[in-house]
PQR file with spaces between the fields and no chain letter, atoms N, CA, C, O and H, PARSE charges and radii, in Angstrom:
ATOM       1  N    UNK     1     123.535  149.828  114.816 -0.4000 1.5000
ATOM       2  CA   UNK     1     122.296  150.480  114.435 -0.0000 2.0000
ATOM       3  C    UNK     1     121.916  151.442  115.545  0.5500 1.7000
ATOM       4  O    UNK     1     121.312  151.034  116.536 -0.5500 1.4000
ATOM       5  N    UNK     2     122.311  152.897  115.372 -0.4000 1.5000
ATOM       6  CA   UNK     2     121.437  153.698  116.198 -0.0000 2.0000
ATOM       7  C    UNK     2     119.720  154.353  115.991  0.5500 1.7000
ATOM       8  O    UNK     2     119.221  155.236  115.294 -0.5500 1.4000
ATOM       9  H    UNK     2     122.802  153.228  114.566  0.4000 1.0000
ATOM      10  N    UNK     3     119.243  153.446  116.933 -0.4000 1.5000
ATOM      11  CA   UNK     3     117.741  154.384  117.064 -0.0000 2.0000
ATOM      12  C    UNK     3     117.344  155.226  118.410  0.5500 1.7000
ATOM      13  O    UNK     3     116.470  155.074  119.263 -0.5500 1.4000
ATOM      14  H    UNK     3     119.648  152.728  117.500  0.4000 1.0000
ATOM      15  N    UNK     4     118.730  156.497  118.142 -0.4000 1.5000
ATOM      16  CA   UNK     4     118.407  157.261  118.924 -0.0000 2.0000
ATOM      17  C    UNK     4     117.566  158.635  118.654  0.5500 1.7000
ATOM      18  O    UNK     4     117.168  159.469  119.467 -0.5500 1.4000
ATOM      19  H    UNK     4     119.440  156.620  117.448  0.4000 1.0000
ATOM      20  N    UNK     5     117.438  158.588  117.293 -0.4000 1.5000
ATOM      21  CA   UNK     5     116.476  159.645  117.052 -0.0000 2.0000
ATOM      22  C    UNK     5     114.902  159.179  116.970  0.5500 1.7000
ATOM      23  O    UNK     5     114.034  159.881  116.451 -0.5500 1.4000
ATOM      24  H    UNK     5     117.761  157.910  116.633  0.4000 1.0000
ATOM      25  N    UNK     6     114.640  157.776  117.611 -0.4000 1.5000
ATOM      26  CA   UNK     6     113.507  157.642  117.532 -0.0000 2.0000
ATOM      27  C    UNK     6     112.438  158.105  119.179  0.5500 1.7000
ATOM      28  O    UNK     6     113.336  157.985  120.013 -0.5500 1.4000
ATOM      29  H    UNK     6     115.345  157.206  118.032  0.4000 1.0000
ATOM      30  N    UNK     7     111.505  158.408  119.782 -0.4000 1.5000
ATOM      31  CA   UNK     7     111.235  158.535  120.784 -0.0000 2.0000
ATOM      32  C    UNK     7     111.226  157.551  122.160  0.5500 1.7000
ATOM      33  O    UNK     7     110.294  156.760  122.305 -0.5500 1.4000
ATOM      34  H    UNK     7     110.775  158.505  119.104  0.4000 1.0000
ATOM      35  N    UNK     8     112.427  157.649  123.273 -0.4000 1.5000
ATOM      36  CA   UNK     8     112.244  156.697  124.095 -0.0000 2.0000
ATOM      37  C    UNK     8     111.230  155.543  124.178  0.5500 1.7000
ATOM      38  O    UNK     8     111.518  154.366  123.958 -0.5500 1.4000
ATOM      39  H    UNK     8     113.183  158.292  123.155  0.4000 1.0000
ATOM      40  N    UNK     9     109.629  156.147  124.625 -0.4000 1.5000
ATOM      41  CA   UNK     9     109.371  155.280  124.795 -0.0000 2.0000
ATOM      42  C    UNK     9     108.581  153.699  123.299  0.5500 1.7000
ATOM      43  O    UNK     9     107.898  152.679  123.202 -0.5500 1.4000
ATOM      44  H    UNK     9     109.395  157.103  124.803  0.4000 1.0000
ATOM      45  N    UNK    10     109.350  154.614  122.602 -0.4000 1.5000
ATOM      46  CA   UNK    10     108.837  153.763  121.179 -0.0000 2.0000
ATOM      47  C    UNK    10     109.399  152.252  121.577  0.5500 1.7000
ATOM      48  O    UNK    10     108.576  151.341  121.674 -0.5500 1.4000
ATOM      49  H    UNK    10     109.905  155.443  122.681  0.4000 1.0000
ATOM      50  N    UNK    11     110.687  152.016  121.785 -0.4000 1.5000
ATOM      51  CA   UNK    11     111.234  150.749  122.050 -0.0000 2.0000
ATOM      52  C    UNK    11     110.350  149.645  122.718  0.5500 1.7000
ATOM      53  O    UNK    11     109.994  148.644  122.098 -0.5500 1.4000
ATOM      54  H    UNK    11     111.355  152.756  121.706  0.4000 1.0000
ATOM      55  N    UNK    12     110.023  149.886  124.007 -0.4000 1.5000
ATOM      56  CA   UNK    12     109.717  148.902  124.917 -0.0000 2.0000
ATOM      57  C    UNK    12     108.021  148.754  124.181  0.5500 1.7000
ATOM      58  O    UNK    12     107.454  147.675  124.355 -0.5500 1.4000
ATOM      59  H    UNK    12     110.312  150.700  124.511  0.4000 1.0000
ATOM      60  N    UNK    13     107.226  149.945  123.321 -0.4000 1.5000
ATOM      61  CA   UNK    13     106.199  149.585  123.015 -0.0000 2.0000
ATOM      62  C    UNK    13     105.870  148.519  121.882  0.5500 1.7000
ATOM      63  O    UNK    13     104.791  147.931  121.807 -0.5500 1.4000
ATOM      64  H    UNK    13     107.686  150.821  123.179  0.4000 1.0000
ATOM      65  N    UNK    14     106.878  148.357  121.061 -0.4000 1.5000
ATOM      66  CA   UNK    14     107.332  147.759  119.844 -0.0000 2.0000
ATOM      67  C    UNK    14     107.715  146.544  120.704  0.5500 1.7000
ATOM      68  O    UNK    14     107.300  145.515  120.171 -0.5500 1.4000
ATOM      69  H    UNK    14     107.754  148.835  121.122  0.4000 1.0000
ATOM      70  N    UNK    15     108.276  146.352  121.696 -0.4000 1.5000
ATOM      71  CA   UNK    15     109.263  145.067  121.792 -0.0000 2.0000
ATOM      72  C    UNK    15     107.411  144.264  122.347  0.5500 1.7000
ATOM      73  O    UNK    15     106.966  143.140  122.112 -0.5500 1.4000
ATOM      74  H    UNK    15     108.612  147.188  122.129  0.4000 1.0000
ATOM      75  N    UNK    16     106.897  145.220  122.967 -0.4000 1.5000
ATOM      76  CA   UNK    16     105.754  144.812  124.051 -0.0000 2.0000
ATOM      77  C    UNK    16     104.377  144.092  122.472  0.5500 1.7000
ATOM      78  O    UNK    16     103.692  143.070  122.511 -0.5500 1.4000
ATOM      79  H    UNK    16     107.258  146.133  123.158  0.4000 1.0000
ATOM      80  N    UNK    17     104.438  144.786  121.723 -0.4000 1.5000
ATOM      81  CA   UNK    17     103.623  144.321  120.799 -0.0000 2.0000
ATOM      82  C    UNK    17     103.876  143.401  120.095  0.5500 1.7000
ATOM      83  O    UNK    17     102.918  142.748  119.680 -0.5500 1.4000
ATOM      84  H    UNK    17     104.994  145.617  121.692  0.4000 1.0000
ATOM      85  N    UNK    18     105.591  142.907  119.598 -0.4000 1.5000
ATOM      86  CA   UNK    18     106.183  141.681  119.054 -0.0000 2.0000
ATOM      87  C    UNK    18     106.196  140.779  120.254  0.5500 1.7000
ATOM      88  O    UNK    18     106.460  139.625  119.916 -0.5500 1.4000
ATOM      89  H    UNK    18     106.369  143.438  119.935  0.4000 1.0000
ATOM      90  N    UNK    19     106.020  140.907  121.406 -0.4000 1.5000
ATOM      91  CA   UNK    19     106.261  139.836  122.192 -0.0000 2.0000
ATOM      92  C    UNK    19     104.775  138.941  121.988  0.5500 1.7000
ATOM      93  O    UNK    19     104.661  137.715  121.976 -0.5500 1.4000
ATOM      94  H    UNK    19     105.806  141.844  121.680  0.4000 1.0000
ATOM      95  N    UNK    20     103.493  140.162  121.806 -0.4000 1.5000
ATOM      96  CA   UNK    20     102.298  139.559  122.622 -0.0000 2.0000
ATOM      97  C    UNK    20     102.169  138.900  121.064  0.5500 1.7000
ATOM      98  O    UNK    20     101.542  137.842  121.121 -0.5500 1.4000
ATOM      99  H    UNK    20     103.585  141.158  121.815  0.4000 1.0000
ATOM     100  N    UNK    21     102.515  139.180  119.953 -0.4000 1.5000
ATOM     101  CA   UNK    21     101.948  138.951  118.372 -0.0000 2.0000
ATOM     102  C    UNK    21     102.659  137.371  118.516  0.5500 1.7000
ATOM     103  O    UNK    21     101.855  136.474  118.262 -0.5500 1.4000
ATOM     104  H    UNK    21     103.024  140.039  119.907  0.4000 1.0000
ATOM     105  N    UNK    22     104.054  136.913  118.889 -0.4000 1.5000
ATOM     106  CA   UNK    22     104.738  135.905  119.194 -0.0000 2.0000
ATOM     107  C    UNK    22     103.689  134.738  120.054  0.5500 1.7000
ATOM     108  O    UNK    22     103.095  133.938  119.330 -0.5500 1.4000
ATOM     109  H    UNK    22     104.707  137.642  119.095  0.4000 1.0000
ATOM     110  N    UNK    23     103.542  134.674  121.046 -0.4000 1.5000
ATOM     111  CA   UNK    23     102.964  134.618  121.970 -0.0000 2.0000
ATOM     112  C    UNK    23     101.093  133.708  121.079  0.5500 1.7000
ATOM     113  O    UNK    23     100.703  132.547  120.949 -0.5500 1.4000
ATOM     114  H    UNK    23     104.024  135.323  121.635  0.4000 1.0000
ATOM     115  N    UNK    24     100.546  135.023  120.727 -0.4000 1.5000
ATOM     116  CA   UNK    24      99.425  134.896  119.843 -0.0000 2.0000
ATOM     117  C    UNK    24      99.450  133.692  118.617  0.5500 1.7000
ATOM     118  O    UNK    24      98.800  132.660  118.453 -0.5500 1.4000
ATOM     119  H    UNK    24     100.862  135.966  120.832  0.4000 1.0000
ATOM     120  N    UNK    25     100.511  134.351  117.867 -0.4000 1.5000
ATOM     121  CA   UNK    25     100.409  133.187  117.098 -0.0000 2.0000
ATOM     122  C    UNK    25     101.301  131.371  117.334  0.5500 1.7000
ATOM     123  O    UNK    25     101.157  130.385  116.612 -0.5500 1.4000
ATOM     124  H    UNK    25     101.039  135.190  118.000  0.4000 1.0000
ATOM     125  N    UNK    26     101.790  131.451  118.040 -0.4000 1.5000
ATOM     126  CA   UNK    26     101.907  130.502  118.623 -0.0000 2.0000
ATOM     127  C    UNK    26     101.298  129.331  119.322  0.5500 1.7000
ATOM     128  O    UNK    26     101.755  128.206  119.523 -0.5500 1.4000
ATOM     129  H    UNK    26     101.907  132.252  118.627  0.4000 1.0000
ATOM     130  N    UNK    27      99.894  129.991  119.716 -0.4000 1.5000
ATOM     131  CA   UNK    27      99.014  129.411  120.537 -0.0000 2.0000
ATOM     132  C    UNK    27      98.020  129.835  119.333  0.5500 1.7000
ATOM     133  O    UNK    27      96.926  130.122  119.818 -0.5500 1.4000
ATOM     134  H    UNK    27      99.522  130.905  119.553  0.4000 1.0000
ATOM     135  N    UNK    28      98.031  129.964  118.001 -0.4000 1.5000
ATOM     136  CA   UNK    28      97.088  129.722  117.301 -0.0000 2.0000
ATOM     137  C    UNK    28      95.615  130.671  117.490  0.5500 1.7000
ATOM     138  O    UNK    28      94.484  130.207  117.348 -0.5500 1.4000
ATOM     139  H    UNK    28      98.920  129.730  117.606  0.4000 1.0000
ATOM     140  N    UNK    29      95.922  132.016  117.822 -0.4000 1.5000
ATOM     141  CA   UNK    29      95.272  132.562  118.501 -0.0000 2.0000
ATOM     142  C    UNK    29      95.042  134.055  116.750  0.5500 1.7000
ATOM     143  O    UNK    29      96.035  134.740  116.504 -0.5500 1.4000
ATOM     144  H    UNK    29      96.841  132.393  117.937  0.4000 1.0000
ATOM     145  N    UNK    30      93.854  134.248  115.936 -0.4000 1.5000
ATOM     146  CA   UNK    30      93.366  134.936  115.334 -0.0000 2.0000
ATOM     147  C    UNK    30      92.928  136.289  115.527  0.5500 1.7000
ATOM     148  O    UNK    30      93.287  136.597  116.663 -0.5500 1.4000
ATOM     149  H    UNK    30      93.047  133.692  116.135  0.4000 1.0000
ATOM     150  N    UNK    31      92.349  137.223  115.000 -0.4000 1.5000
ATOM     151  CA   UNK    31      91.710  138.135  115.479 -0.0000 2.0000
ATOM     152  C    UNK    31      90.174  138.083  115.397  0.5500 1.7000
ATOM     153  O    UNK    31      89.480  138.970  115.892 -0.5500 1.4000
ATOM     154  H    UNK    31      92.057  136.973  114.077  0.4000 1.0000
ATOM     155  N    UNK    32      89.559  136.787  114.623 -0.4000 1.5000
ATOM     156  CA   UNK    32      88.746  136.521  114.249 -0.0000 2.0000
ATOM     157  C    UNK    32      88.297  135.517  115.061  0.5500 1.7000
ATOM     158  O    UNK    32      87.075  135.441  115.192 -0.5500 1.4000
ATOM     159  H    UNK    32      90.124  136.066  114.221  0.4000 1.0000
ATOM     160  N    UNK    33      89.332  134.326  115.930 -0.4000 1.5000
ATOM     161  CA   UNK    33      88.981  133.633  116.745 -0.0000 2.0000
ATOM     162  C    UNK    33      88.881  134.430  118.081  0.5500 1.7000
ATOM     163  O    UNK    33      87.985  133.956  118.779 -0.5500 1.4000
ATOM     164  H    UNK    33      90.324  134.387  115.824  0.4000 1.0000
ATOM     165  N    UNK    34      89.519  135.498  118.666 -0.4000 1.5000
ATOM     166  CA   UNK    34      88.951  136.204  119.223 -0.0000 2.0000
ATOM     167  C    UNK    34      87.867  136.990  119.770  0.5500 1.7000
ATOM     168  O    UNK    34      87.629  137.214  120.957 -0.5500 1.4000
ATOM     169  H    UNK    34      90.248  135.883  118.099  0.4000 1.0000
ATOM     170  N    UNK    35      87.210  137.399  118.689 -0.4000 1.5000
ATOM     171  CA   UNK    35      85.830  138.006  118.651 -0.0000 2.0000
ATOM     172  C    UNK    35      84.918  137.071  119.001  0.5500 1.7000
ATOM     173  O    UNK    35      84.041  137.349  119.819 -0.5500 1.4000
ATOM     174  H    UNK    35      87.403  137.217  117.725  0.4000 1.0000
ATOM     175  N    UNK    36      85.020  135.640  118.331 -0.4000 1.5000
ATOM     176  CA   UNK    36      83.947  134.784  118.309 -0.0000 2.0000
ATOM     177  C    UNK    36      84.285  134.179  119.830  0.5500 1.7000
ATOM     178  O    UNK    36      83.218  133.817  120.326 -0.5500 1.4000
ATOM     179  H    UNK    36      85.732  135.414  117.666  0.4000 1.0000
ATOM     180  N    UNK    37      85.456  133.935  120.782 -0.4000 1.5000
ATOM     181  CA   UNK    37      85.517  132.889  121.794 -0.0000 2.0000
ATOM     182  C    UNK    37      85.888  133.984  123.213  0.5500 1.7000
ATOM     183  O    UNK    37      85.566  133.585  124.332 -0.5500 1.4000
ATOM     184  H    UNK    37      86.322  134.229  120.378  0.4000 1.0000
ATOM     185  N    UNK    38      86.359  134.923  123.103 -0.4000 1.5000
ATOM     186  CA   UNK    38      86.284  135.985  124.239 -0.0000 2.0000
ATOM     187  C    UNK    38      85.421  136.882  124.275  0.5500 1.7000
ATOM     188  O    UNK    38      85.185  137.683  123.370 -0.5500 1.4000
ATOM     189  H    UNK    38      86.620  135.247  122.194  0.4000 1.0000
ATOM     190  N    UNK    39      84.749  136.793  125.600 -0.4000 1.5000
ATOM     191  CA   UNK    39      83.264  137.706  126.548 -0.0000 2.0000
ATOM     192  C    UNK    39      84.060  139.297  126.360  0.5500 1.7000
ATOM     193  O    UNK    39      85.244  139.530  126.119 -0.5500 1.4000
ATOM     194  H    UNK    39      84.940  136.143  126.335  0.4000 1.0000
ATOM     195  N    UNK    40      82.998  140.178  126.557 -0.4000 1.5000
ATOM     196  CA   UNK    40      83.883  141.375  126.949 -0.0000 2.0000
ATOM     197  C    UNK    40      84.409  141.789  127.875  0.5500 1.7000
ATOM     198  O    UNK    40      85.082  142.818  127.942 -0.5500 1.4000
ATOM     199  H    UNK    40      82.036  139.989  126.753  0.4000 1.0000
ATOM     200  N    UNK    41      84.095  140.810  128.956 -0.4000 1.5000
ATOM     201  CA   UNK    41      84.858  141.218  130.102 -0.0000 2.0000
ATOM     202  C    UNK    41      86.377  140.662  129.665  0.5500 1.7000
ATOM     203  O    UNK    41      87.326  141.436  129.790 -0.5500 1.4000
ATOM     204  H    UNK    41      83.548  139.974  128.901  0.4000 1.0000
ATOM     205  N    UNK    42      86.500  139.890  129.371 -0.4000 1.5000
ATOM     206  CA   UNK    42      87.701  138.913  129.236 -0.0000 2.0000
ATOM     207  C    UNK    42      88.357  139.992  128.065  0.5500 1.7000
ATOM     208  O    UNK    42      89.513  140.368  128.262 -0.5500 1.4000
ATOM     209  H    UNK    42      85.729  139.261  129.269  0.4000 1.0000
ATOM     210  N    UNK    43      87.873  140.323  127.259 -0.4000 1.5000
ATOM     211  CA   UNK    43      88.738  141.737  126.353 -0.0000 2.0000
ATOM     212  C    UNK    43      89.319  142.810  127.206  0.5500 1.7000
ATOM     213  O    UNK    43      90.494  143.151  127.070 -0.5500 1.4000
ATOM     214  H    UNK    43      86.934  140.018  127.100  0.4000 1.0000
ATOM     215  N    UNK    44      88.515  143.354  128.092 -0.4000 1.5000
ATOM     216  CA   UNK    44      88.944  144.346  128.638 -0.0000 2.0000
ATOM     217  C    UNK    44      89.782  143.766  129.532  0.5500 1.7000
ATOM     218  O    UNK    44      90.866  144.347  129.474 -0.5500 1.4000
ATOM     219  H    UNK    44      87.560  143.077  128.203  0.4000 1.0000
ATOM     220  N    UNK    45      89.787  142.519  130.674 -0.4000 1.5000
ATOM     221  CA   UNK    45      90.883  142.382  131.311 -0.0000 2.0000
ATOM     222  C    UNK    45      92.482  142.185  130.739  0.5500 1.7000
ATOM     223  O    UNK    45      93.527  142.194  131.390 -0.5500 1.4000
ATOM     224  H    UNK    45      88.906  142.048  130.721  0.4000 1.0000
ATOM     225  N    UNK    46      92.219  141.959  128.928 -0.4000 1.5000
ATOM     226  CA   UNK    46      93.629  141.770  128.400 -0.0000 2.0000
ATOM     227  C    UNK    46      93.914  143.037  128.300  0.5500 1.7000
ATOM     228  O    UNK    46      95.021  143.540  128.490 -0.5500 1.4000
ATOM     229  H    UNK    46      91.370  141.951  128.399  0.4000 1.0000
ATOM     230  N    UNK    47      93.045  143.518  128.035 -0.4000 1.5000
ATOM     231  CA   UNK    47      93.523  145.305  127.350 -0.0000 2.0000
ATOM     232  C    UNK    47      93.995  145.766  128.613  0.5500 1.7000
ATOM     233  O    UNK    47      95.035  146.417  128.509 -0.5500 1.4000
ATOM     234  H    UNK    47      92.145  143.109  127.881  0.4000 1.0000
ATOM     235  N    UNK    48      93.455  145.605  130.057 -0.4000 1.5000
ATOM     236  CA   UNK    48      93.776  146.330  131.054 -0.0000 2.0000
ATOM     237  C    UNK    48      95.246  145.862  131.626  0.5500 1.7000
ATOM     238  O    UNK    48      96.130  146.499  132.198 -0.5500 1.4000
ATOM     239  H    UNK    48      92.610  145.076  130.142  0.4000 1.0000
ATOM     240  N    UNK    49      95.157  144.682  131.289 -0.4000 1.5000
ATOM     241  CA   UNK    49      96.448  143.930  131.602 -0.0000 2.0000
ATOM     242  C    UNK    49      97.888  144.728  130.355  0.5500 1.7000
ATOM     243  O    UNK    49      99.066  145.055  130.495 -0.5500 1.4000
ATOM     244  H    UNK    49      94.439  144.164  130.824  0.4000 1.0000
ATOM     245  N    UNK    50      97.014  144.735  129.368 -0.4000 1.5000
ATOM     246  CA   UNK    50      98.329  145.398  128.231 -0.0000 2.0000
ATOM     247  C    UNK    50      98.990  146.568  128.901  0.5500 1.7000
ATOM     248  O    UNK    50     100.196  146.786  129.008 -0.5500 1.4000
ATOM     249  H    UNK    50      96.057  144.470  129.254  0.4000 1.0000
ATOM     250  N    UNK    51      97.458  147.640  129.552 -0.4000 1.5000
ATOM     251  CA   UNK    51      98.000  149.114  129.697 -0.0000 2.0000
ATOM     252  C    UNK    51      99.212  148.825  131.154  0.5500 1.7000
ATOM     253  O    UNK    51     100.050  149.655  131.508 -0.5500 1.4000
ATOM     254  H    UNK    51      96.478  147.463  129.466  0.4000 1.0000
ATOM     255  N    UNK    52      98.982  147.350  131.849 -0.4000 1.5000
ATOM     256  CA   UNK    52      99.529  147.874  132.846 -0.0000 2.0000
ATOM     257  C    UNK    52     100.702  147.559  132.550  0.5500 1.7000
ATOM     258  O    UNK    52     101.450  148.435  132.984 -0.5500 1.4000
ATOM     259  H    UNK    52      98.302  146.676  131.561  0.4000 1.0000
ATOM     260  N    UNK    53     101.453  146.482  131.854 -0.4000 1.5000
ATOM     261  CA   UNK    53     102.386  146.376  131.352 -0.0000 2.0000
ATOM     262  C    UNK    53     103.488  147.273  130.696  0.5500 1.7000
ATOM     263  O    UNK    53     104.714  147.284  130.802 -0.5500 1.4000
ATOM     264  H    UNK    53     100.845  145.770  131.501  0.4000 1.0000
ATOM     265  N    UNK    54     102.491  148.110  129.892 -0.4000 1.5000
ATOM     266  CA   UNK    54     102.731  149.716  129.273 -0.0000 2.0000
ATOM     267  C    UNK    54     103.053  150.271  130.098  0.5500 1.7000
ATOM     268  O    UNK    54     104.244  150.584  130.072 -0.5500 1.4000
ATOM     269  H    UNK    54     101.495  148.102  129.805  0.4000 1.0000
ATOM     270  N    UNK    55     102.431  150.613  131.007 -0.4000 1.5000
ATOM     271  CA   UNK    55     103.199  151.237  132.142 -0.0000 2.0000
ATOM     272  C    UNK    55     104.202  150.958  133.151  0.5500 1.7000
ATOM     273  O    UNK    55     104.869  151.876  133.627 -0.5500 1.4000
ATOM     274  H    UNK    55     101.464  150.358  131.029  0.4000 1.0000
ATOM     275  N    UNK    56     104.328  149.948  133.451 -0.4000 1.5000
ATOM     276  CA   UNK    56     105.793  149.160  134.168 -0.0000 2.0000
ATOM     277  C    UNK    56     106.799  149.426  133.164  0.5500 1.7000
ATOM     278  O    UNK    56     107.831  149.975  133.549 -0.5500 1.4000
ATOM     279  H    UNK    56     103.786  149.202  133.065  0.4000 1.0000
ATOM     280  N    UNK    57     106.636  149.042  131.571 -0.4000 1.5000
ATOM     281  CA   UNK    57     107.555  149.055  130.595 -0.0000 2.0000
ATOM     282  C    UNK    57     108.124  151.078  130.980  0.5500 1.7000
ATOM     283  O    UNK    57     109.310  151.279  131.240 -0.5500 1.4000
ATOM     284  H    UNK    57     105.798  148.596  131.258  0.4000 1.0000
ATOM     285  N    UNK    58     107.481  151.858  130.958 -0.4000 1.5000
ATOM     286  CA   UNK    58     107.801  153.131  130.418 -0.0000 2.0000
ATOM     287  C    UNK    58     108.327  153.373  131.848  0.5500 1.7000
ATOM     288  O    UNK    58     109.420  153.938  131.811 -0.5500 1.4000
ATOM     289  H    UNK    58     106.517  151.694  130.746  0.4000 1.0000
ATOM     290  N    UNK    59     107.842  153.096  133.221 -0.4000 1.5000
ATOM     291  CA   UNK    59     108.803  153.453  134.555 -0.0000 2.0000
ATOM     292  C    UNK    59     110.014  152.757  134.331  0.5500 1.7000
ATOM     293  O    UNK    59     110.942  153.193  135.011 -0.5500 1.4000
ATOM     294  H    UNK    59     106.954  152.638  133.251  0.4000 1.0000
ATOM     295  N    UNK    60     110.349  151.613  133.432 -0.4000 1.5000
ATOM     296  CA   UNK    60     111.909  151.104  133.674 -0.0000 2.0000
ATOM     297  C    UNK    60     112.341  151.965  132.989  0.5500 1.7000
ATOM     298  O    UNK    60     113.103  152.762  133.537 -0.5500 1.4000
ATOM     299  H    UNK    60     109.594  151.259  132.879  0.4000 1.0000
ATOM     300  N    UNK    61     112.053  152.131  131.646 -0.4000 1.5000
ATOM     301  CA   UNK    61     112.846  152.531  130.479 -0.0000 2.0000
ATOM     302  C    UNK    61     113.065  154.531  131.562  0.5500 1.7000
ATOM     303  O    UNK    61     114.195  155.009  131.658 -0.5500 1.4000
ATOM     304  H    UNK    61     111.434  151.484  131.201  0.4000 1.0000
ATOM     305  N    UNK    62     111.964  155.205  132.105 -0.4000 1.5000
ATOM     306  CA   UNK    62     112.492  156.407  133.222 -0.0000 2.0000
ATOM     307  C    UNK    62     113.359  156.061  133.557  0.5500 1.7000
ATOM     308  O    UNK    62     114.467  156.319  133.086 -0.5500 1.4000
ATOM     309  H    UNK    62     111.046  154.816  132.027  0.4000 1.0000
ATOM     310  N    UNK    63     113.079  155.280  134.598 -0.4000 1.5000
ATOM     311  CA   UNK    63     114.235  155.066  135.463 -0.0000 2.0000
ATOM     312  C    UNK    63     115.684  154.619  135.198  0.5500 1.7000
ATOM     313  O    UNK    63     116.703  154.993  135.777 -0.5500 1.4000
ATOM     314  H    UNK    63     112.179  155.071  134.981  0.4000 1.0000
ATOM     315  N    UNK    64     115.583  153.965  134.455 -0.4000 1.5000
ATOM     316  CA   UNK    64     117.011  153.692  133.054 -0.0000 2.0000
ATOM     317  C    UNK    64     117.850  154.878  132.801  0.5500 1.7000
ATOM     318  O    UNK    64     119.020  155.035  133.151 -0.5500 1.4000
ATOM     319  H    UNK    64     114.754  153.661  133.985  0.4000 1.0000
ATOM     320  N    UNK    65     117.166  155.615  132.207 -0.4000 1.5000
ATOM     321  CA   UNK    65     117.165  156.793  131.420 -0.0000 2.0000
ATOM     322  C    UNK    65     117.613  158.278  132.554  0.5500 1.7000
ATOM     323  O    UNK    65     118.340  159.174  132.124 -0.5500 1.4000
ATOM     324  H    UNK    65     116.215  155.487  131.923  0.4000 1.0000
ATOM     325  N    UNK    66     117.163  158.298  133.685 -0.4000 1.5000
ATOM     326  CA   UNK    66     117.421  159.078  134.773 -0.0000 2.0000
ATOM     327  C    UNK    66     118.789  158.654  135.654  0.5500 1.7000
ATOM     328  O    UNK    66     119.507  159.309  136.410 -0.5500 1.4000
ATOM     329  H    UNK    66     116.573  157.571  134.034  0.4000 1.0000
ATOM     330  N    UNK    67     118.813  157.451  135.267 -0.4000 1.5000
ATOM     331  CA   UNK    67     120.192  156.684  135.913 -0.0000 2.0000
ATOM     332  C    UNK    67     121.331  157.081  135.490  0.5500 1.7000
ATOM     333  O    UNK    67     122.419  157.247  136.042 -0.5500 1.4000
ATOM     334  H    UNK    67     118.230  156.920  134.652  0.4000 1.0000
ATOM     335  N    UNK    68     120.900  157.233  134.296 -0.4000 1.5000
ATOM     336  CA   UNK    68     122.499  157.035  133.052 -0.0000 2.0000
ATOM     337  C    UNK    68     122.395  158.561  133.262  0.5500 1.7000
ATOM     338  O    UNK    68     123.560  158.802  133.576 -0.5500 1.4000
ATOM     339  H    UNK    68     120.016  157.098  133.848  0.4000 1.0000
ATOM     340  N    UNK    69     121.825  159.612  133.288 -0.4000 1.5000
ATOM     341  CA   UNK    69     121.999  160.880  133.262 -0.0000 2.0000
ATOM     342  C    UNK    69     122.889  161.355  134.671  0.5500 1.7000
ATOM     343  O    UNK    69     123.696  162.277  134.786 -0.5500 1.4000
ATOM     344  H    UNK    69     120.878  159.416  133.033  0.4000 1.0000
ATOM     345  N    UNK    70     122.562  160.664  135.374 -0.4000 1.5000
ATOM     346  CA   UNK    70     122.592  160.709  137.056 -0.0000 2.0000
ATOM     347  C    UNK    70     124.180  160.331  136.796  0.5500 1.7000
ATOM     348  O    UNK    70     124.915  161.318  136.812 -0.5500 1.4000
ATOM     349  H    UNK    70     121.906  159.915  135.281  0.4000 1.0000
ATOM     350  N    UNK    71     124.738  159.235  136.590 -0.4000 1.5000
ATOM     351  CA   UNK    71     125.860  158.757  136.131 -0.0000 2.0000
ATOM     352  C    UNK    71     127.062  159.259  135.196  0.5500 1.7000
ATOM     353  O    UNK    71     128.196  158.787  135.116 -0.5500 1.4000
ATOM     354  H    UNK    71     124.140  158.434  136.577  0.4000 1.0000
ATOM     355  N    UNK    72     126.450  160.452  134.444 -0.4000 1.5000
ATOM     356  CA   UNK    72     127.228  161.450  133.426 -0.0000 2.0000
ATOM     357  C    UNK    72     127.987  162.331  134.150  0.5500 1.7000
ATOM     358  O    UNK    72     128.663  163.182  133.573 -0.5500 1.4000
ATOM     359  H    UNK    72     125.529  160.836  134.509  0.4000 1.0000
């Protein structure tokens, strides 16, 4: 299966959103039990925690990607 016509960093964002949905429902975790049992601070530290993840994810998948070119 090639998904090379899809945009680099699509991969690691997809893998990053099936991991946390895994994760979620596993621990029985809603979007509805959410609202009602997490403060907003506690929202924003997940969200801030997501973006930083997002961003570690997209410097590997660079640096990956600059390697293998480097290597041609």
């Amino acid at each position: 299966m090639d998904n090379s016509n899809q945009k680099p960093g699509a991969a690691p964002n997809r893998l990053m959103e099936l991991m946390m949905q895994g994760v979620l429902q596993k621990h029985g975790i809603t979007r509805e039990s959410v609202n009602e049992r997490l403060s907003e601070e506690q929202k924003k530290l997940i969200v801030d925690l997501l973006e930083e993840l997002k961003h570690q994810a997209d410097a590997l998948v660079s640096k990956n990607t600059s390697q293998k070119t480097n290597t041609k």
